[in-house]
DOMI-738225 format. One line per 3 residues: number of its first residue (from 1); their letters; for each residue x, y, z of N, C-alpha, C, O. Coordinates in steps of 0.1 Angstrom, whole numbers, plus 2048, in hexadecimal, padded with zeros to 3 digits. Example, Ala and Ser with C-alpha at 12.3 -4.5 7.8 and 13.67 -1.06 7.14 Angstrom:
2
1 = AS = 884/7C7/84E/87B/7D3/84E/884/7DF/84E/88E/7DF/855 ~ 880/7EA/847/889/7F5/847/881/800/84F/886/80B/850 $
END
This chain:
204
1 = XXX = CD7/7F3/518/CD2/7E6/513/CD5/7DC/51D/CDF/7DD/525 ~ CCE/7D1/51E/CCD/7CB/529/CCB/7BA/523/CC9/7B9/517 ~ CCA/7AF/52B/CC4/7A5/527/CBA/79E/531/CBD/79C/53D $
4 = XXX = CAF/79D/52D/CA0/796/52F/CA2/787/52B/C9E/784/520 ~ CA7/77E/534/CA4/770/532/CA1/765/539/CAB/761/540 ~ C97/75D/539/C94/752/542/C90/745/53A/C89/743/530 $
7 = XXX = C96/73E/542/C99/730/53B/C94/726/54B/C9B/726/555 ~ C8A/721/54A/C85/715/556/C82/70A/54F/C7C/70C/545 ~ C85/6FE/552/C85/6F7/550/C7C/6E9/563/C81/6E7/56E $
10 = XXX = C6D/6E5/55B/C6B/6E0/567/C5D/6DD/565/C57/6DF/55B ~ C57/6D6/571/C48/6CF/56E/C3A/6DC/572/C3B/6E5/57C ~ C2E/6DB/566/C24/6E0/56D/C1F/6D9/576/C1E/6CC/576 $
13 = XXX = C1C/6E7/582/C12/6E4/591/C03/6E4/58D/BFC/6E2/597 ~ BFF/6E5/584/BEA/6E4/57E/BEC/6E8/573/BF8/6ED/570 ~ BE0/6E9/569/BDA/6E6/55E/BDA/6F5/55A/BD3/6FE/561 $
16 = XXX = BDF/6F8/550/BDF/703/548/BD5/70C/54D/BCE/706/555 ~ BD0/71C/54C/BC9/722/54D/BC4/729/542/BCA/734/543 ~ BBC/72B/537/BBF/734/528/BB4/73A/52C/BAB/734/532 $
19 = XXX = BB4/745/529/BA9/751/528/BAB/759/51B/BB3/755/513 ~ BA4/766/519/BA3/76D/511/BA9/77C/516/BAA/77D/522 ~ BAD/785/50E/BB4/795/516/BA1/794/516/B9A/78B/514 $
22 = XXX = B9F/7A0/519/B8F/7A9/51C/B8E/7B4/511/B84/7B4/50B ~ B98/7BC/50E/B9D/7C5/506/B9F/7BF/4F7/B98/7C7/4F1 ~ BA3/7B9/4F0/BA7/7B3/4E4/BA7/7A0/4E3/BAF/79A/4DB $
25 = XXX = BA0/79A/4EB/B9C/790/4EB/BAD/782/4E8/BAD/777/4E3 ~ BB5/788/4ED/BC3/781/4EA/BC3/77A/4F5/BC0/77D/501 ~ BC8/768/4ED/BC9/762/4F7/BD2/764/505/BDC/76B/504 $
28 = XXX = BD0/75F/50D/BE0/75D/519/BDC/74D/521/BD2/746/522 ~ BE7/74D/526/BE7/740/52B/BF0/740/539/BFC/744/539 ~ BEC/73C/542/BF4/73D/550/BF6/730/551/BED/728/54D $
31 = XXX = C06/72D/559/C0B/71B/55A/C13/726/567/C16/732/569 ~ C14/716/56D/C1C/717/57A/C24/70D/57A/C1E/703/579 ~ C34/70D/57A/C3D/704/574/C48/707/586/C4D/710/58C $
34 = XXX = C47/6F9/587/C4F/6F7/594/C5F/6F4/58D/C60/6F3/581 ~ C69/6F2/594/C7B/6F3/592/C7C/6ED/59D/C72/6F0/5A4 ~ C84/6E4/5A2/C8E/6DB/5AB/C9B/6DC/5AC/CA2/6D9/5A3 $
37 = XXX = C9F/6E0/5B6/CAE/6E2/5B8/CB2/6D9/5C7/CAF/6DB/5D3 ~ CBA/6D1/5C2/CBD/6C5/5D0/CD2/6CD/5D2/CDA/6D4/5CA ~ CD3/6C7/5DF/CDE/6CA/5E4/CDE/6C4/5F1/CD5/6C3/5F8 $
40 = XXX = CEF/6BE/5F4/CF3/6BA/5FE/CF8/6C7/60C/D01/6CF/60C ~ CEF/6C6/613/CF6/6CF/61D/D01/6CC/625/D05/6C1/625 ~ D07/6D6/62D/D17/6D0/638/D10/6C5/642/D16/6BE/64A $
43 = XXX = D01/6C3/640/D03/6B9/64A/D04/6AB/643/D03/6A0/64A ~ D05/6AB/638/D02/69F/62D/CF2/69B/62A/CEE/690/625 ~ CEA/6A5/62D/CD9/69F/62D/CD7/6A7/61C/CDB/6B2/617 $
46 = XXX = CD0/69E/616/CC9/6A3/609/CBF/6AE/60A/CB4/6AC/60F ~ CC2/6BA/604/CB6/6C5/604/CB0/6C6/5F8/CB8/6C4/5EF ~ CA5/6C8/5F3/C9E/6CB/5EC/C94/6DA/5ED/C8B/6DE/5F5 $
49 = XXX = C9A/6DE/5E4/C90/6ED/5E4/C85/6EE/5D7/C8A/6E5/5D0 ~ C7B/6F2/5D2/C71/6F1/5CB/C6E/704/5C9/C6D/70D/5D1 ~ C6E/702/5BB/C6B/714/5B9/C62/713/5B0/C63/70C/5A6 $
52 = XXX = C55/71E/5B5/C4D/71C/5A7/C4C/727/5A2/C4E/731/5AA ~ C48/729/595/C46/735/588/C3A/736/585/C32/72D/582 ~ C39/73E/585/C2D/745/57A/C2B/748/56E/C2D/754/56C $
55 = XXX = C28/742/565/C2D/743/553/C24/749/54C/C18/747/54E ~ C27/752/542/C1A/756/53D/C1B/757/52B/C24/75C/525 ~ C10/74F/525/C13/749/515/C0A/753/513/C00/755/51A $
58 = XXX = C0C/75C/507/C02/75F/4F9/C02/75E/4F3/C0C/759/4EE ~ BF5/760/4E7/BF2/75D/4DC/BEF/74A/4D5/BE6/743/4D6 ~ BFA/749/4D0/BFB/73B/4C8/C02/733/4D5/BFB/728/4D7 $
61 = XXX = C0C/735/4DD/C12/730/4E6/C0B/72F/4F2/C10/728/4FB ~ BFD/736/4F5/BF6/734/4FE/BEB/726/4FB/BE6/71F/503 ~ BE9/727/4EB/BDF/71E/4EB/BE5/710/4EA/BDF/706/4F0 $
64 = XXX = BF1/710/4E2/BF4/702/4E3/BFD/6FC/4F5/C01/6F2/4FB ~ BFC/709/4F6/C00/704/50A/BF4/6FA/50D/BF4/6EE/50F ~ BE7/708/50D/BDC/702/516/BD5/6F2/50B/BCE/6E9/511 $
67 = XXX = BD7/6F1/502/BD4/6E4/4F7/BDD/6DB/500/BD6/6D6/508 ~ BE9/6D8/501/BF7/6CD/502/BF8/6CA/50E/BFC/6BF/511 ~ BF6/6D6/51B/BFA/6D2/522/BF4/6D1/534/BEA/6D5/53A $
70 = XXX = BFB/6CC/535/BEE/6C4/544/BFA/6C3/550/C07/6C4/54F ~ BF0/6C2/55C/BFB/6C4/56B/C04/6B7/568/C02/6AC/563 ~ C0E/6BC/56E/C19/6AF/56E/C21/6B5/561/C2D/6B6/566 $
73 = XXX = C22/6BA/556/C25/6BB/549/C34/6C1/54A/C36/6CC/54E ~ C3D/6BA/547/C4E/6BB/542/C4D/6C7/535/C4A/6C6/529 ~ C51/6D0/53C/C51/6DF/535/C61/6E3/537/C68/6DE/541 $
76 = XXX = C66/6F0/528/C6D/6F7/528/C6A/6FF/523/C66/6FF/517 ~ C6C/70A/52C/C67/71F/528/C75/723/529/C7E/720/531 ~ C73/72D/519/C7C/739/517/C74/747/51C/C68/748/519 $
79 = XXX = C79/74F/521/C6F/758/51F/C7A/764/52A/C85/764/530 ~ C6D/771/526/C74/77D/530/C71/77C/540/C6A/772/544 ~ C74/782/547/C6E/787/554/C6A/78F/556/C71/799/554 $
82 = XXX = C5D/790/55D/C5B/79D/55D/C52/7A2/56B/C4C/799/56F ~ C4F/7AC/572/C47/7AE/582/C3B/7B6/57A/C3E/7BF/572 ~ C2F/7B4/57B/C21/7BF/57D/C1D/7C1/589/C22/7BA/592 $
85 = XXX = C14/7CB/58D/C0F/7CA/594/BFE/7CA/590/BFB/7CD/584 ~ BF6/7C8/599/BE6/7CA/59B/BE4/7C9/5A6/BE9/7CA/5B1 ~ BD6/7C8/59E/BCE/7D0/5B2/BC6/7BF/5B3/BC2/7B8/5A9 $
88 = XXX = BC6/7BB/5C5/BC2/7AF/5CA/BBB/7AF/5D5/BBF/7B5/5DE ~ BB1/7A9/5D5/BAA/7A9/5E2/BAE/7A1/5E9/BB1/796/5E5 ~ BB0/7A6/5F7/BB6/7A3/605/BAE/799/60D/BA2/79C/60E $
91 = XXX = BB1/791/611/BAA/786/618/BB1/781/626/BBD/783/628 ~ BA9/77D/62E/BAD/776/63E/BB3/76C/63E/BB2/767/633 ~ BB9/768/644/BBF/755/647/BB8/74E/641/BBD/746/638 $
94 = XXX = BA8/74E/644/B9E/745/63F/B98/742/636/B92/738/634 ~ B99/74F/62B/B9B/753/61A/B8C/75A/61C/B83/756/615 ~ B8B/763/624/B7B/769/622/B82/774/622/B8B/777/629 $
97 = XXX = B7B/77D/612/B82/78E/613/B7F/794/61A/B76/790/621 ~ B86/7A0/61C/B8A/7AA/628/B81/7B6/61E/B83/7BC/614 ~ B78/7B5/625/B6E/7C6/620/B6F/7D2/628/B76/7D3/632 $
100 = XXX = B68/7DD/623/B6A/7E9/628/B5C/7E9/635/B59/7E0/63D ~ B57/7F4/633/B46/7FB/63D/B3D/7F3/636/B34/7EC/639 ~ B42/7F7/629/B35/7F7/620/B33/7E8/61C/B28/7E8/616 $
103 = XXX = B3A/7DB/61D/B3B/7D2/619/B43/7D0/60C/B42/7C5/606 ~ B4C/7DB/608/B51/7DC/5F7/B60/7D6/5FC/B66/7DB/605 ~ B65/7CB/5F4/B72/7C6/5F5/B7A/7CC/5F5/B78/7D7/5F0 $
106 = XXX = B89/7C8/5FD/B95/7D4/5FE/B9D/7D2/5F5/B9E/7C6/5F3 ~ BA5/7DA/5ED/BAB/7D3/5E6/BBA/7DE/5E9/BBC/7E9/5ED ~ BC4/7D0/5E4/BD3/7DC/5E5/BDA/7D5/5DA/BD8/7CB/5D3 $
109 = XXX = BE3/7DF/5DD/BEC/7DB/5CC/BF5/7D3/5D0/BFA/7D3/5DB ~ BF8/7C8/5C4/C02/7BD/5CB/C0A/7BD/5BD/C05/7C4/5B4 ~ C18/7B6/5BC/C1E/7B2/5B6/C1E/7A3/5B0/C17/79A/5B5 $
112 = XXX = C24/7A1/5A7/C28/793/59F/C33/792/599/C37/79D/596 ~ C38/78B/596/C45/787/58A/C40/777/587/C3B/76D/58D ~ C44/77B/57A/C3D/770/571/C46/770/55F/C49/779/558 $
115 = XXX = C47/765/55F/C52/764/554/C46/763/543/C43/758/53F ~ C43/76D/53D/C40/76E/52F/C48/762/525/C53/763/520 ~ C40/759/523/C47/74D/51B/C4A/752/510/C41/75B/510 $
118 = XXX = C51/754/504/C55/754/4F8/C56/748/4ED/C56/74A/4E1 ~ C57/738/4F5/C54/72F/4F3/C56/726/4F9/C5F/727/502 ~ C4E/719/4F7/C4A/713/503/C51/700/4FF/C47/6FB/4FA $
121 = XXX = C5B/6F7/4FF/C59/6ED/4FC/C54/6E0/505/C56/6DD/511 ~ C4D/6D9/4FC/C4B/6D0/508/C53/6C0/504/C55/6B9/4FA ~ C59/6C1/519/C61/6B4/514/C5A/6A2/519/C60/698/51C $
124 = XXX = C4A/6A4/518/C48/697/51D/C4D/68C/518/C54/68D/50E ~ C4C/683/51B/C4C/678/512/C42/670/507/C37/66D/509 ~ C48/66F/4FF/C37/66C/4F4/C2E/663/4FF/C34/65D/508 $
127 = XXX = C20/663/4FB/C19/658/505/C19/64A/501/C21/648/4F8 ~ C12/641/505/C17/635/502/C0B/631/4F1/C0E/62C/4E6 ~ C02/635/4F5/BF8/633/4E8/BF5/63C/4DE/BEF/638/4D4 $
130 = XXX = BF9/648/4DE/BF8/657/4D8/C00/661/4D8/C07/663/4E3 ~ C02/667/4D0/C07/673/4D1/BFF/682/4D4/BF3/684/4D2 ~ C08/68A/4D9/BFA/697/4DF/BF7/69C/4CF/BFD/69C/4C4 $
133 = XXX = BE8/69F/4D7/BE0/6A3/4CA/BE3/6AE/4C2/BEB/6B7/4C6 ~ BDD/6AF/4B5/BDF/6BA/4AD/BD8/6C4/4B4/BCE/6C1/4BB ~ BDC/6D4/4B3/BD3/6E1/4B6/BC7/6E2/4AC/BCA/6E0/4A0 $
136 = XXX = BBC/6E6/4AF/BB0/6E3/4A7/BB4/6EF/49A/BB9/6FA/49D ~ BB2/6EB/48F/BB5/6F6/487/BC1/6F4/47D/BC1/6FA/472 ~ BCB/6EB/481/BD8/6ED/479/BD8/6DC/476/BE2/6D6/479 $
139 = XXX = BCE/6D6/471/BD0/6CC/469/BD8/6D1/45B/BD7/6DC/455 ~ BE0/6C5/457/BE6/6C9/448/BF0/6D1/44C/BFA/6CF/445 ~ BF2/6D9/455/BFD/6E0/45C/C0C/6D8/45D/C17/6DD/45C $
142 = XXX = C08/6C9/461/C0E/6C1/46C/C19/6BB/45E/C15/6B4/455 ~ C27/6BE/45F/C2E/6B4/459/C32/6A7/45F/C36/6A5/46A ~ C2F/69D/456/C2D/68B/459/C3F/689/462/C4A/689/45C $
145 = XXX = C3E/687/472/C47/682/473/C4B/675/470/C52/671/479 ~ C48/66C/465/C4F/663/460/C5B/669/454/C61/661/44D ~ C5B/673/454/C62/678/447/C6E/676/449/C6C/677/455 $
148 = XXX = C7C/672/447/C85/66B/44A/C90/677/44B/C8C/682/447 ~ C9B/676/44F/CA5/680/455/CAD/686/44D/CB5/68F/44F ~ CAB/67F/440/CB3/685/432/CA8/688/427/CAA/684/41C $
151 = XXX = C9E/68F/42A/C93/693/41F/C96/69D/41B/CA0/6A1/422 ~ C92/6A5/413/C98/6B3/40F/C94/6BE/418/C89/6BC/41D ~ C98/6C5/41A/C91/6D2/422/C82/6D8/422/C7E/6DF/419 $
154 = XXX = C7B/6D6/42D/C6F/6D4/429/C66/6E4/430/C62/6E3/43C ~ C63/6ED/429/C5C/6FB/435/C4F/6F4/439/C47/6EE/432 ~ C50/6F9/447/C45/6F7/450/C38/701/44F/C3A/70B/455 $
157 = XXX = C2C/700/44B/C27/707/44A/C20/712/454/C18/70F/45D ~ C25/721/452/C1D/72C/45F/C0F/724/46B/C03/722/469 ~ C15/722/474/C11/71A/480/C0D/709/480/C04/704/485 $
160 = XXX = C14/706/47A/C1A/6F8/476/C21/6EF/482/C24/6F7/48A ~ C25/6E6/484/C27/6DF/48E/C2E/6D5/487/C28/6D0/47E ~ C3D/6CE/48B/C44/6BD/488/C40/6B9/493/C42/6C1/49D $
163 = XXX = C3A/6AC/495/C3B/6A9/4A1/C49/695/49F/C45/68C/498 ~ C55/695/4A7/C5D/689/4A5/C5A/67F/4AC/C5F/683/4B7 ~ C56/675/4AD/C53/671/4BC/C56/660/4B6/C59/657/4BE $
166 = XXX = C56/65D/4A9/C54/649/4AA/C65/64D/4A8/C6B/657/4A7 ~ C68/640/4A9/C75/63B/4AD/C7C/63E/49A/C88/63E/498 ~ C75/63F/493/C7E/63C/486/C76/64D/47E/C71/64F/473 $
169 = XXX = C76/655/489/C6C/660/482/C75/66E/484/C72/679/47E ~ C80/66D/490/C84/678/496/C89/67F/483/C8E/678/47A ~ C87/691/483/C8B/69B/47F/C99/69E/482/C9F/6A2/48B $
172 = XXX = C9D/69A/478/CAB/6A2/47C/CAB/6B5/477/CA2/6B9/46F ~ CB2/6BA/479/CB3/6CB/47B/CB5/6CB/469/CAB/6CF/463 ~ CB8/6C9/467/CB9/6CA/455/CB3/6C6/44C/CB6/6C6/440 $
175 = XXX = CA7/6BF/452/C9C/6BB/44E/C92/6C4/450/C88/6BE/44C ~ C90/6D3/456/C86/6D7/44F/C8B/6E9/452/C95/6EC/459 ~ C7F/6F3/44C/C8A/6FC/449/C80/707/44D/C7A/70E/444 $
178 = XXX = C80/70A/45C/C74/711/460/C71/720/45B/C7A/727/457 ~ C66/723/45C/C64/732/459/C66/73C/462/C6E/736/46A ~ C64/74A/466/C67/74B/46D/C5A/74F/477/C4F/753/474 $
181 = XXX = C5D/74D/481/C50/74D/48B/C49/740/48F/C41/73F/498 ~ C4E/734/486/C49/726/485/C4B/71D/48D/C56/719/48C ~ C45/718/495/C49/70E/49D/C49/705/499/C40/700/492 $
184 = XXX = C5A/6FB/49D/C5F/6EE/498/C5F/6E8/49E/C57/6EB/4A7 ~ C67/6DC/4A1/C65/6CD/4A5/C72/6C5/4A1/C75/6C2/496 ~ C79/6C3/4AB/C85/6BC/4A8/C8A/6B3/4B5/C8E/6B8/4BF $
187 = XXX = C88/6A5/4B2/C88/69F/4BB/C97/694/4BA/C9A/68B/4B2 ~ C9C/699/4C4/CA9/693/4C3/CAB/680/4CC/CB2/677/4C8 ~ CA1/680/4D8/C9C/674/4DF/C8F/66C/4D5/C84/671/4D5 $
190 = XXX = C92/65F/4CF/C82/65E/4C8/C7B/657/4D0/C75/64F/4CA ~ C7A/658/4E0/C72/658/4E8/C66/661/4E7/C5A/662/4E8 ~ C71/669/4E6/C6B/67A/4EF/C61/683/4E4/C62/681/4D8 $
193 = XXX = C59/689/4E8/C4E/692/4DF/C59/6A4/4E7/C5A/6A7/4F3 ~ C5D/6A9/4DD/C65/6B1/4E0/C63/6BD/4D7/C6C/6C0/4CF ~ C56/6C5/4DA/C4C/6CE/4D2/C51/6DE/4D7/C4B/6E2/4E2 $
196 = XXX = C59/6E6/4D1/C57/6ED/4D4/C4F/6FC/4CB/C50/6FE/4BF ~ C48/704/4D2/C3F/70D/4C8/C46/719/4CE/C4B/719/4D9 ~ C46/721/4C7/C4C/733/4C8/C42/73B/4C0/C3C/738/4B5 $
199 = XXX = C41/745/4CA/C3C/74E/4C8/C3F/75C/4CF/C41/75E/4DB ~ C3E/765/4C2/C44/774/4C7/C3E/779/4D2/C32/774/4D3 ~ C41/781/4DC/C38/78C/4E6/C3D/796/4E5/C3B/79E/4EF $
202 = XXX = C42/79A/4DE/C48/7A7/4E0/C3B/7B0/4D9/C35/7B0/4CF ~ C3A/7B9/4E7/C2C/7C5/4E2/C1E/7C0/4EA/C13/7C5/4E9 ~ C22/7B2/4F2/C15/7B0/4F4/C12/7B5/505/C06/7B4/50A $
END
C-alpha cells in the first residue's frame, strides 16, 4: 500500500477544455494550472521558477470547472498523479507533420503525467457586481448564503452548492451538514467566494 497525493495550489494558463469520453459520453475537463516558487540565490539575485500541470476533472467536477472557470483563475487541486501514455503525431520545428511514402502521419508513443482532480476549490475573489453563476440545472439546490452562522444544521441537497461570499453571509462549519459526495461551501474570508466541489474518480 502506498500513498497517491497531490495538492497544487496556483493560477490557470487558458480557459477550460470539456469534452465528452467517445465510449460512454462522460464528461472530462483539461486545466493547466501554473505554481511559483521564488528564492534568493548565493549571489543575492531573486529567482523565480514557474511549473505547470496538467489537471484532469470528471464527471460533476469537470462541469462545474469548465462553468466557473477562466484563464487567470485562483485554483486549489486535490487529486492523484498519475503517467499514460498514447500515440502522437510527430511534427518539424515549424509544426508541419512528419509523414511517411504514402503521405499517412507518423505517429509514436509519448508519455504524460497529469494530476486526476478529486476536487477542485476555487479561491477567486467574489467579483465586484456578481457572484459566479449558478450550474444550469441545480436551481433550488443552492442554500441562501445569508443564512446566519448559528442556524440549525442544514443538509445540502445531492449536487447542491453554499456559495459565502457578502460580508454578514459567511457559513460557518456547523452550520450545515453535508451528505456524502456533496459539495460544500465554507467561507472563512467574507471577501472571498471559496467553492469547493468533490467528486469521486475512483474506477474512472
Amino acid at each position: 500500500m502506498g500513498i497517491n497525493l497531490s495538492i497544487i495550489e496556483g493560477h490557470m494558463g487558458a480557459d477550460p477544455v470539456l469534452k465528452n469520453t467517445n465510449t460512454n459520453n462522460v464528461p472530462v475537463c483539461n486545466i493547466r494550472v501554473a505554481t511559483n516558487r521564488k528564492w534568493t540565490n548565493k549571489a543575492g539575485q531573486l529567482v523565480e521558477d514557474t511549473q505547470w500541470h496538467n489537471v484532469v476533472c470528471w464527471n460533476k467536477v469537470a462541469l462545474t470547472t469548465a462553468q466557473f472557470m477562466r484563464k487567470g483563475s485562483h485554483v486549489l487541486v486535490e487529486g492523484r498523479m498519475q503517467t499514460r501514455s498514447f500515440m502522437g503525431q510527430t511534427t518539424y520545428e515549424n509544426g508541419q507533420p512528419v509523414v511517411d511514402g504514402a503521405g499517412n502521419p507518423i505517429l509514436v508513443k509519448r508519455y504524460t503525467t497529469e494530476i486526476v482532480a478529486s476536487s477542485v476549490t476555487f479561491l477567486d475573489k467574489k467579483p465586484e457586481n456578481v457572484a459566479y453563476a449558478q450550474p444550469a440545472g441545480v436551481a433550488g439546490n443552492v442554500a441562501a448564503a445569508a443564512v446566519p452562522a448559528a442556524a440549525p444544521a442544514a443538509v445540502i441537497p445531492a449536487g447542491g452548492f453554499v456559495v459565502a461570499g457578502a460580508p454578514a453571509a459567511a457559513v460557518a462549519p456547523a452550520a450545515v451538514a453535508p451528505v456524502s459526495g456533496t459539495p460544500v461551501v465554507v467561507a472563512a474570508d467574507p471577501n472571498a467566494v471559496a467553492t469547493t466541489f468533490v467528486q469521486p474518480v475512483a474506477g474512472v
